[in-house]
N, C-alpha and C positions, 0 to 999 in steps of 0.2 A: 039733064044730068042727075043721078041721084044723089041721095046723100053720102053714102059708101065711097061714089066714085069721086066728089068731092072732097071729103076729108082724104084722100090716096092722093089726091092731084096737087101737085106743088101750088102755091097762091100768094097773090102778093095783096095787103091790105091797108092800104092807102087809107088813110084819119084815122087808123086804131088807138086809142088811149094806151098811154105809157102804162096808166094802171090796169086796162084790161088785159094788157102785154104780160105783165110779169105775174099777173094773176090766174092764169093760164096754166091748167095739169095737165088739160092732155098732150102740150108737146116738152120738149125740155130744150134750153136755151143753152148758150158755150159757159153761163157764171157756172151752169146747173150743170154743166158735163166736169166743169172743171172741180167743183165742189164733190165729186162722187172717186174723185182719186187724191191719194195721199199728198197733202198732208189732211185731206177732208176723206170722208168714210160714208157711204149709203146710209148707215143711220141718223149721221146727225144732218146729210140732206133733206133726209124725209122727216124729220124734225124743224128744221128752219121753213122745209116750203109750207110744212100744214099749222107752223107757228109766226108769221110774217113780224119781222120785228118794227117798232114804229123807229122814225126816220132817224138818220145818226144825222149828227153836224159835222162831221168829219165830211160828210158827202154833201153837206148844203154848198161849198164854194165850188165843185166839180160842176151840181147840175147846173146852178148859175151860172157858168161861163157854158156849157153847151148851149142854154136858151140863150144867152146873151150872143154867141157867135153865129148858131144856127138857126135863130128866128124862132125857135121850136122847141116845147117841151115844158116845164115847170113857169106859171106864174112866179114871178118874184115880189117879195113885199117889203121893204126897208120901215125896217124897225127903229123909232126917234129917241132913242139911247143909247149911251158911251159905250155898255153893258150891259149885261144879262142879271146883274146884283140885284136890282129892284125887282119887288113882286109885280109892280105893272109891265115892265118888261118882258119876264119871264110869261106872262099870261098872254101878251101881243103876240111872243115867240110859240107858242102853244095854240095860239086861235091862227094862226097862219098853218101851222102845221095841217090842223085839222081839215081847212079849207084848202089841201093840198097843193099852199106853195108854201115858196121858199126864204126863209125869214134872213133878213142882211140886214147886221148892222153897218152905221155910216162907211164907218173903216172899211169894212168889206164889200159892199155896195163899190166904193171907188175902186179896190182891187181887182174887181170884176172888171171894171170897166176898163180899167189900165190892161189887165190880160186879153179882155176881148179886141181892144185895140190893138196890142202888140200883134194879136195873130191877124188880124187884116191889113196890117202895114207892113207885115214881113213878105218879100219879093215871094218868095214859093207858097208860104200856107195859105197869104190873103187871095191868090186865085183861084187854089182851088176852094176855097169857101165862098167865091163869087155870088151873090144874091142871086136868085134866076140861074143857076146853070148848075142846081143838082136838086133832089129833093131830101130832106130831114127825118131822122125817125120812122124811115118804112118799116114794116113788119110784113118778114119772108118765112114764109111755111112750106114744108117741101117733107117726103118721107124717106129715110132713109134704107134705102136697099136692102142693106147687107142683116137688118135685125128688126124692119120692118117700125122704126121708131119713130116717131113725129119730131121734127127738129124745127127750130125759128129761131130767127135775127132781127136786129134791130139796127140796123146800121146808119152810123152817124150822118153821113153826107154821101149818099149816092149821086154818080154823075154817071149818064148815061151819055158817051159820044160815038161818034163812026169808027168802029170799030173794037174800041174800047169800053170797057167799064170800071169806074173807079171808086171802088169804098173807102173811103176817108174816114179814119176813126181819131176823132180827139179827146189827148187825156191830158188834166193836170198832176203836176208833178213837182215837186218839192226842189229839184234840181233838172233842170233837161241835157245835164252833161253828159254824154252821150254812154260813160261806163255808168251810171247811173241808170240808164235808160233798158242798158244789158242786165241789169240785175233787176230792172223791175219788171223784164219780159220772163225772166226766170222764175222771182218770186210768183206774180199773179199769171202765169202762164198763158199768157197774153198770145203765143205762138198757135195755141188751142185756138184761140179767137179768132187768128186769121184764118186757119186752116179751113171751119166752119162756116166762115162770112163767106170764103170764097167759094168753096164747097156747094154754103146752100144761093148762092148766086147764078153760078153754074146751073144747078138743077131748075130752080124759077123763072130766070129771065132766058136762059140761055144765051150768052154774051158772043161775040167772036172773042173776046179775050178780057179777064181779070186783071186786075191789079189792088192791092190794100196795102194803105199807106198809112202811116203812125204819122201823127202831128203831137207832139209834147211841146205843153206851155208850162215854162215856171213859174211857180208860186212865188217867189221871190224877186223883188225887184230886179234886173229892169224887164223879168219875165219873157228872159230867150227861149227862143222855140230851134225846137230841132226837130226836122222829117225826116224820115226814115222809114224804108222797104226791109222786111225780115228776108235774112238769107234764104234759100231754100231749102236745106238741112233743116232748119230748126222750123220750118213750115211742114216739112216731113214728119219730123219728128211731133210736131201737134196734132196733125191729121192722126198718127197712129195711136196716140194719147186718145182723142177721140173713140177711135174704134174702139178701144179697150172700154173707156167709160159707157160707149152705146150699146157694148153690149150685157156690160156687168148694170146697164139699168133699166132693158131688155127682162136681165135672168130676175132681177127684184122683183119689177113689176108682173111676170110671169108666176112668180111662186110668192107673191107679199110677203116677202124678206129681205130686210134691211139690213145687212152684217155693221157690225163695228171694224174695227181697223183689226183685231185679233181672227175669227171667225170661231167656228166650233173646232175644240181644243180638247186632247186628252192630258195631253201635259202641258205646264206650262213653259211658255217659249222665255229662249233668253230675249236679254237685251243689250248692246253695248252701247258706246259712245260713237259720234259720228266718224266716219272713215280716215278725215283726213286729220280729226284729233286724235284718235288712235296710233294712226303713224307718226305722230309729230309725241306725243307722249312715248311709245313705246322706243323711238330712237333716244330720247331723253334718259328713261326713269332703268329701260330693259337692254343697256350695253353690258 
């Protein structure tokens, strides 16, 4: 096989580093599709990918409960302080960093532990997270047709059965109430997510049939988990989201031009207030 025909041919890469995953330009991933449409803009995509920010804490208690649940992914290193106040603290939380794991204090160390629990003791998520009957962390490369683009996944918990295929994706979540759950498919357009996992599963493995499934664990005690299948409207409506973004980063990397959210302008455009404060002010203020 050459190389040409190689990088054209869908591929699946079984022990790829987390870090070599998202260090990766030549394909673009669903954070990177979704980043390239509003409320995100092609410039300040191609700003975050060729400026990698260093690790937030806001994401150290997520990636901990992935490794902790799926076997797979970031060391973790519990950190022997209340706090982060101390300078030796803060230098233990930095030399973990460095050694790219995951730094948890006590507190947090047990919260993991408590969430990774809850999800293997709840009747529906602890089976399908069953030890032995999926694999963690593939990385699926496959090209996309219609704009010729390099796309990859990473999917949490692939389970391969007779006839079936099932990507499990788990996220933490502050609430797992279920309208809760509807607004945070909306904010981080999570629907993209799906459309793309199954998309590029379809292409790689070629399954007799898809399924992706939402596991949300709460961050807060006693850390209810709620599963859930997206409708297929709003699966629709991420696939087309995609196409739009594959192609507008298609035309960037075709012509190296990254627009902002305006583009080139002879005049300048208005602006108002959002739609539904609009109408909710102008019944008010414009009787």
């Amino acid at each position: 096989m050459t190389a040409a025909v190689e990088v054209e041919a869908p591929k699946v890469a079984d022990g790829l580093s987390a870090e070599a995953y998202h260090a990766d330009k030549t394909s673009i991933s669903s954070s990177g599709l979704r980043a390239l449409l509003n409320p995100g803009c092609p410039a300040q995509f191609k700003y975050d990918r060729d400026h990698p920010q260093a690790p937030k804490r806001e994401f150290d208690l997520g990636n901990a409960v992935h490794t902790a649940v799926l076997g797979e992914g970031h060391d973790l290193v519990e950190i022997q302080y209340p706090d982060y106040k101390s300078g030796a603290a803060r230098a233990d939380k930095l030399a973990a960093y460095a050694a790219g794991k995951v730094p948890l204090l006590p507190k947090e160390k047990a919260q993991v532990d408590a969430m990774a629990s809850a999800v293997r003791e709840h009747p529906v998520a602890g089976p399908l997270f069953a030890p032995g009957t999926g694999v963690a962390e593939r990385s699926i490369y496959w090209t996309d047709q219609a704009t010729g683009v390099r796309c990859r996944i990473r999917p949490d918990w692939l389970k391969e059965l007779p006839g079936l295929t099932l990507c499990i994706d788990l996220k933490t979540i502050t609430s797992a109430e279920p309208v809760a759950i509807s607004r945070a498919i909306s904010d981080h357009s999570y629907h993209q997510q799906d459309a793309l996992y199954t998309d590029g599963i379809w292409a790689a493995l070629q399954p007799e049939d898809v399924r992706f499934i939402f596991v949300f664990v709460s961050k807060q005690r006693p850390h209810l988990i709620t599963v859930r299948e997206l409708t297929d409207q709003d699966r629709d409506i991420g696939r087309a989201r995609n196409e739009r973004a594959l192609r507008l980063y298609a035309d960037c990397t075709a012509n190296d031009h990254w627009p902002d959210w305006t583009g080139p302008i002879t005049e300048i455009p208005q602006i108002g207030m959002p739609t539904w404060d609009t109408l909710r002010q102008a019944e008010e203020f414009l009787k």
